[in-house]
C-alpha positions in Angstrom: -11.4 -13.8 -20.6 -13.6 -12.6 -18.1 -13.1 -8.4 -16.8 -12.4 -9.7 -13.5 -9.2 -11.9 -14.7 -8.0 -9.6 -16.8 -8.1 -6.8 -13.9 -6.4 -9.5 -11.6 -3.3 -10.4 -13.7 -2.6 -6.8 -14.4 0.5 -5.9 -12.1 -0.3 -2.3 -10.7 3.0 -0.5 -11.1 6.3 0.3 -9.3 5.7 2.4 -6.1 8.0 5.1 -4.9 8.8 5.9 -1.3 8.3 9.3 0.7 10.5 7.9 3.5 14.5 7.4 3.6 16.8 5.5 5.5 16.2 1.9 6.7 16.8 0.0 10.2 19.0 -2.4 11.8 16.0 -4.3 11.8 14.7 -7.2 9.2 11.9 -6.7 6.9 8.6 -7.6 7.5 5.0 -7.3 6.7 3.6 -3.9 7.9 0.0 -2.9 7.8 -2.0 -0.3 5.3 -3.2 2.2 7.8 -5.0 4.5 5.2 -5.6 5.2 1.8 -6.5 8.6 -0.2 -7.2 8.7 -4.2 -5.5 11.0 -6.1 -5.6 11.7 -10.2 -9.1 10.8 -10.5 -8.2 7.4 -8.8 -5.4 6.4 -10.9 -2.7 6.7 -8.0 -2.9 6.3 -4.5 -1.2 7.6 -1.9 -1.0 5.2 1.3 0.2 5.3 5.0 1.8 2.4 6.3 2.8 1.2 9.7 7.0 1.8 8.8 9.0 4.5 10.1 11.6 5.4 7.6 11.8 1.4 6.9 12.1 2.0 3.3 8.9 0.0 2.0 7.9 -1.6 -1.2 4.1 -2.6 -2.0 2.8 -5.4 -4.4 -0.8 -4.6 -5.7 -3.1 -7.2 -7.0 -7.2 -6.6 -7.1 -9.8 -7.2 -9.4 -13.3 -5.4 -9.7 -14.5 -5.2 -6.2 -10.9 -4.7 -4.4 -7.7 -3.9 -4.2 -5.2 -6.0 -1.9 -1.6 -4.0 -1.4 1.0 -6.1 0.5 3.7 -4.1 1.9 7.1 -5.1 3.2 9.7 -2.5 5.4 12.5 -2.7 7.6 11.1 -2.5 11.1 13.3 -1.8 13.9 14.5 -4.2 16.6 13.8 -3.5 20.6 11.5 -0.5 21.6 11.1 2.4 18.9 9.3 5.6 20.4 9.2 7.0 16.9 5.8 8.0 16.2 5.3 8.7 12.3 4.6 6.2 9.4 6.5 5.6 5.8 3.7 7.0 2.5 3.9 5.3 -0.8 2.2 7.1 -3.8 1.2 3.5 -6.0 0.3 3.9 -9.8 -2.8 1.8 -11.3 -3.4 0.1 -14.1 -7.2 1.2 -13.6 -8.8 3.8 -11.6 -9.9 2.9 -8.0 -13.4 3.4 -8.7 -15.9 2.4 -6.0 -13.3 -1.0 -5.2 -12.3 -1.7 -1.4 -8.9 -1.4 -0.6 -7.6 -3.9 1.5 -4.1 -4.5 4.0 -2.6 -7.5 2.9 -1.3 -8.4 5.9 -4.7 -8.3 8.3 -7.5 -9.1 5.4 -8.6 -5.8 7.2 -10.5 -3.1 4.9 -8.2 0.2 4.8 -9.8 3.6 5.1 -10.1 5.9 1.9 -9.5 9.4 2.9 -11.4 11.1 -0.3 -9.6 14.5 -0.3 
């Protein structure tokens, strides 16, 4: 087995959300909107495009990137809320020099390094 398989079918653990209550909206597919290392790389904290719509990510990568797809509730009709859900996601390896990308656009996400 080849380093970049065995990174790939690694699940990256559970995440745990910053952000409370949910919507009367349905859950959908929200976007990464940025990205900052923490613990050497072994966690990462990210910003997503949610408010208080209780979000879950699912992490896959492999040597070059990271993908994180995350669901939330998003609220129906017009929301002037301006603020966005964190999640703080554990790796099973360090971030390294890897891309992170939204699972939703294909888009790379920015990496604040603190």
């Amino acid at each position: 087995m080849t380093g970049t398989a065995r990174l790939a079918a690694l699940p990256i653990l559970a995440t745990v959300a910053f952000a409370g209550c949910g919507t009367d909206g349905g859950r959908q597919r929200v976007s990464v909107l940025e990205a900052q290392p923490k613990d050497g790389g072994q966690t990462i904290s990210i910003w997503v495009g949610s408010c208080e719509g209780e979000p879950t990510a699912v992490v896959t990568g492999n040597t070059e990137r990271i993908i994180i797809d995350v669901e939330a509730f998003v609220p129906t009709g017009d929301s002037n809320t301006e603020c966005a859900d964190g999640l703080v996601i554990q790796l099973a390896e360090p971030l390294g020099d890897r891309q992170v990308i939204d699972g939703r656009t294909g888009d790379e996400v920015r990496v604040e390094v603190p």
